[in-house]
C-alpha positions, 0 to 999 in steps of 0.5 A: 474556534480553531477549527473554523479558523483552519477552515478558513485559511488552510488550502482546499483539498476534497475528498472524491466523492465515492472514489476508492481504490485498492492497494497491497501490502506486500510482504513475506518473512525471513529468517523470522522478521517480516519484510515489506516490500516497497516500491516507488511512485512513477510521479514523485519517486517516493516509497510507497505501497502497489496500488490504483482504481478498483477495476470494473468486474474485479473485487477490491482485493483482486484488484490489490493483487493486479496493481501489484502484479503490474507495479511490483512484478509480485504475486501470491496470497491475497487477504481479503480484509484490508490492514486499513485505509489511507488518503492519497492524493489523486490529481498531480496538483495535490487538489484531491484526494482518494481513500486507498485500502490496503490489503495484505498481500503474502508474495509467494513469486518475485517475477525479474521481469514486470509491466512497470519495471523501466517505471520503478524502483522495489525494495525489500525493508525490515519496519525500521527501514520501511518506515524510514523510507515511506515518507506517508505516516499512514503508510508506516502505520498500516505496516506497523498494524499488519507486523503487529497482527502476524506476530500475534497470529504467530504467523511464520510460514505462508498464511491462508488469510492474514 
């Protein structure tokens, strides 16, 4: 009942249908504790994570890894498994939303000089103060899911695959 009451009376917001993209999670690990490197959205100017279309002829995870080339002027080791996925809206109005998969990026070159970087801010954070700053939940979780993973794998240095 309160389903269909909610269906209702809550705005519309779809899904695109079959429209996917492709983020990174970028991160490295200093004196110990894994860092996360954020960045903020052109639009809004909120924290977030590099990401955008999958491009044509490229794998999701390459794309990952171009988005934060150009966004975050970063690049290093890609993993070719997501942390997860998350909703983003797609349209400026907020009307439709897309799924993003996140995919563990190991930053191994900070460039000073980057395509976006009169368009953004970055910033390295500790999880406490990434998940302060990043105003998605979602977006804190896939953080929290990746710190939890390499600490399991006790992963110190540079990663092959995290």
């Amino acid at each position: 009942m309160l389903r269909e009451f909610l269906s209702n009376w809550s705005p519309r917001v779809e899904t695109t249908p079959g429209l996917r993209q492709s983020g990174a999670l970028p991160y490295s690990v200093v004196e110990g504790r894994v860092v996360f490197l954020l960045i903020t959205s052109r639009r809004t100017g909120r924290w977030m994570f590099p990401k955008g279309d999958i491009e044509v002829g490229m794998t999701p995870w390459e794309s990952a890894a171009l988005e934060a080339l150009e966004e975050a002027g970063i690049s290093g080791q890609i993993g070719t498994e997501p942390v997860g996925s998350y909703r983003s809206g797609a349209s400026t109005d907020g009307s439709s939303l897309v799924d993003v998969d996140l995919y563990p990026l190991w930053v191994e070159t900070q460039l000073d000089v980057w395509k976006e970087m009169d368009q953004r801010l970055r910033h390295w954070a500790v999880l406490p103060e990434a998940r302060r700053l990043l105003n998605d939940s979602a977006l804190s979780r896939l953080a929290v899911k990746l710190q939890t993973q390499l600490r399991k794998t006790d992963q110190s240095a540079a990663p092959s695959h995290p």
